[in-house]
N, C-alpha and C positions, 0 to 999 in steps of 0.2 A: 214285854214291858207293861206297866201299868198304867192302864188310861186315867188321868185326873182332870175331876167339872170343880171350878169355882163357883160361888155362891154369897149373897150377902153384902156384897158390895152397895155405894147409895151417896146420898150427900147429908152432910152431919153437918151444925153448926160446931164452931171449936167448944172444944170441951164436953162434946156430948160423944156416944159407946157406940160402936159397932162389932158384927160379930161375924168375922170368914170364915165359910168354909168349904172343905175342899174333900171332893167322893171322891173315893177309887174304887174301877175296876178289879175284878180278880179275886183269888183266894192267898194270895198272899201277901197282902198288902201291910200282914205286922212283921214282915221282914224286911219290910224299907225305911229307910231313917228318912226325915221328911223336913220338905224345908218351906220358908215364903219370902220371897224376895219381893221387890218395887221396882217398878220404872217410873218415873215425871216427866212429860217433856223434854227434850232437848238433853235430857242425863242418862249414864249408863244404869243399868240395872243395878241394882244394891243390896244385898244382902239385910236380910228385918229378924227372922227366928230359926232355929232348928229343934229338932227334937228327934233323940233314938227312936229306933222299933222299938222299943219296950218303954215307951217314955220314962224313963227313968233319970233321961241326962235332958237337959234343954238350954240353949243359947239364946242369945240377945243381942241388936245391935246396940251401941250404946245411945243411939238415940231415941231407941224405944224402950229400953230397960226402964224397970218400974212403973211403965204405962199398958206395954203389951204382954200378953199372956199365950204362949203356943199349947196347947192339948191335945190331944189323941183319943178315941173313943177307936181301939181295933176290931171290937165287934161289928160296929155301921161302918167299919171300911171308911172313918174320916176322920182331918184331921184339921183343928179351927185355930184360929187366932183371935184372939180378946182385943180388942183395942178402947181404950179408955183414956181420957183425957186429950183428944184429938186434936190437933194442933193443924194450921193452915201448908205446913211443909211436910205433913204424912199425905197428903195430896198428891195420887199417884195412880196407874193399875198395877191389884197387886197380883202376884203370880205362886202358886202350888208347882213345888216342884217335889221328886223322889228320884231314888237310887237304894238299890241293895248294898252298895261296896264302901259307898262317902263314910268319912271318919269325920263327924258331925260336931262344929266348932261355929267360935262367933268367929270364924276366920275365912269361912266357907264362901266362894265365888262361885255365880252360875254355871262354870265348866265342871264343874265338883258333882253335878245331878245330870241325868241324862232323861227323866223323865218331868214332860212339862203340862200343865194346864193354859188353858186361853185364855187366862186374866182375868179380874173383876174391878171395876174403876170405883176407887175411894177420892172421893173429894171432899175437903173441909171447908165451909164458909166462914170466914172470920167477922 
């Protein structure tokens, strides 16, 4: 499996950009479709982006759609998320996840990846 470090995390006033992201381990790491999910307090973990091994396809929660941005750089073995326009309920740790096998959808729930990162805490001040 492939090991994944978050990074990037911080506290943003709303509406101001932050930029995640997330190493992996290994030499195969453009063979995994890659995802980022959140937790908040007291809520289950949530589903925020995905994107193919080949970034080619990429999803969206829809309550990130047209504010966040998932990418893929498979040369530095990483893989980021954009966040712009930040709002007081993206306020959360976010988490890097991967899997070689997931069929990569805005449908996607945390049992869908078997590979996890330790999180990075996004906080928004309003």
């Amino acid at each position: 499996q492939v090991q994944l470090l978050e990074s990037g995390g911080g506290l943003v006033q709303a509406g101001g950009s932050l930029r995640l992201s997330c190493a992996a381990s290994g030499r195969t790491f453009s063979t995994y479709n890659m995802g980022w999910f959140r937790q908040a307090p007291g809520k289950e973990r949530e589903f925020v982006a995905a994107i193919s091994w080949s970034g080619g396809s990429t999803y969206y929660a829809d309550s990130v759609k047209g504010r966040f941005t998932i990418s893929r750089d498979n040369a530095k073995n990483t893989v980021y998320l954009q966040m712009n326009s930040l709002k007081p309920e993206d306020t959360a740790v976010y988490y890097c996840a991967a899997d070689q096998w997931v069929h990569v959808s805005a449908r996607n729930s945390p049992t869908d990846f078997r590979s996890w990162g330790q999180g990075t805490q996004v906080t928004v001040s309003s």
